[in-house]
Each structure stands twice: as C-alpha cells, then as structure tokens.
C-alpha positions, 0 to 999 in steps of 0.5 A, spaced: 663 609 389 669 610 385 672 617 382 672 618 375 679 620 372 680 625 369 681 624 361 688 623 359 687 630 353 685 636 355 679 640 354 682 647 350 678 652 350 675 654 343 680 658 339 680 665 338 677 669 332 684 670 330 686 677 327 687 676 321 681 675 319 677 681 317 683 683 314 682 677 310 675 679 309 676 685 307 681 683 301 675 679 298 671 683 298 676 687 294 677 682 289 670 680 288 669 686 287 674 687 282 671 680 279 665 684 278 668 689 274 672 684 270 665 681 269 661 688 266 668 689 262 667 682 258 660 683 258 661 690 255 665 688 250 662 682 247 655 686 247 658 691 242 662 695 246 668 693 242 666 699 236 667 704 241 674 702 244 676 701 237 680 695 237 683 693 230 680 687 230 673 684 231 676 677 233 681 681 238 675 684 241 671 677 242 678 674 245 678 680 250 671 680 251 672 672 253 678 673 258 674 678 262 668 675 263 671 668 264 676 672 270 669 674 272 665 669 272 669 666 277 673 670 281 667 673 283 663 667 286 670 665 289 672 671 293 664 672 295 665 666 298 672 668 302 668 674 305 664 669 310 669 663 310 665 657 315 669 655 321 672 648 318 678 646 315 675 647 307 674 654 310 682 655 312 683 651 305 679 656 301 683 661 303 689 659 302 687 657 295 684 664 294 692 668 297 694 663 291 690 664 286 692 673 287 699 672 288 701 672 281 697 678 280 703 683 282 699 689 284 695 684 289 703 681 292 703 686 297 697 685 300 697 678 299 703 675 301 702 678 309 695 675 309 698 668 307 704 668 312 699 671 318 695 666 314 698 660 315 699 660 322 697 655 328 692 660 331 689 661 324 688 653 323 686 652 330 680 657 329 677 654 322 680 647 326 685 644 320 
C-alpha cells in the first residue's frame, strides 16, 4: 500500500483575534452612539425644538434638522454593525470603510488613523480572511 503524500500547501492554523479589534469595537460604539445623538438632535429639531434654540430663520431650522437626522440615520446602523464585525472579508471591508468614513471629522483623527494603520495589517486580514 502506498503512503499518501502530504499536500503541497501547508495547513496555517486559524488566525489569532488580533488586538486591534475590541479597540475597534469600542471606537463604534462611540460613534453609533454619537449617531444617536446626531439622531435625537435632528428629531428634536424638526419636532419644534427649533423655537427654543432660537434660530433666525425657520428654513435654517429645517436644514439643520435634516443634516442631523440624515448624519444619524445612517451612521447609527453603520457603526452598530462595526461593534460585531463577522469573521469575512466584507467584515475587514466594513471596517475599513468605517475608519474612512471618520477620518474627515477632526476630532475622530487621532482615534481613527492608528486604528486604520493597525487596521490594515496582515494579521488583521488574516483573521477576517481578506
């Protein structure tokens, strides 16, 4: 009886939860709950809070109160996502995608880009399998 050979590839081990991930974790709850925020703002607004902010005018009110719900409208489900990424390529995508989407906001930039440098490293990409 003849010996099988062994395959040509090596079995790798499945990789490690990388490090950067709760930080990562952390960051989008942060910002999913500032979604909310942005959110109950715009809500606020355009269901007459605009009176007690005293704006000087009533379209300026209803621009706001759409720039703040529209911002959390869709930052908040986005970062809710990014808290529980799944371990698949879109996953590492998605997060990705999410650094860049905060990047422009300069408050987030020292937060942001280390998570994105640590981010795109090859362990990171080898546990969501990108």
């Amino acid at each position: 009886m003849a010996v099988p050979e062994p395959p040509d590839t090596p079995v790798t081990p499945p990789a490690s939860r990388p490090a950067v991930l709760p930080w990562f974790s952390a960051y989008c709850a942060v910002m999913a709950a500032v979604g909310l925020l942005f959110l109950v703002i715009g809500l606020a607004l355009h269901y007459g809070g605009s009176d007690a902010i005293l704006w000087h005018d009533p379209a300026e009110a209803r621009f706001a109160a759409a720039v703040y719900t529209t911002l959390g409208a869709v930052f908040l489900p986005l970062f809710l996502i990014g808290t529980c990424l799944p371990r698949r390529s879109f996953g590492w995508t998605l997060g990705i995608i999410l650094l860049a989407l905060s990047i422009p906001t300069c408050c987030c930039v020292p937060v942001s880009l280390p998570l994105l440098f640590f981010w795109i490293r090859p362990e990171t990409r080898a546990y969501f399998g990108a």
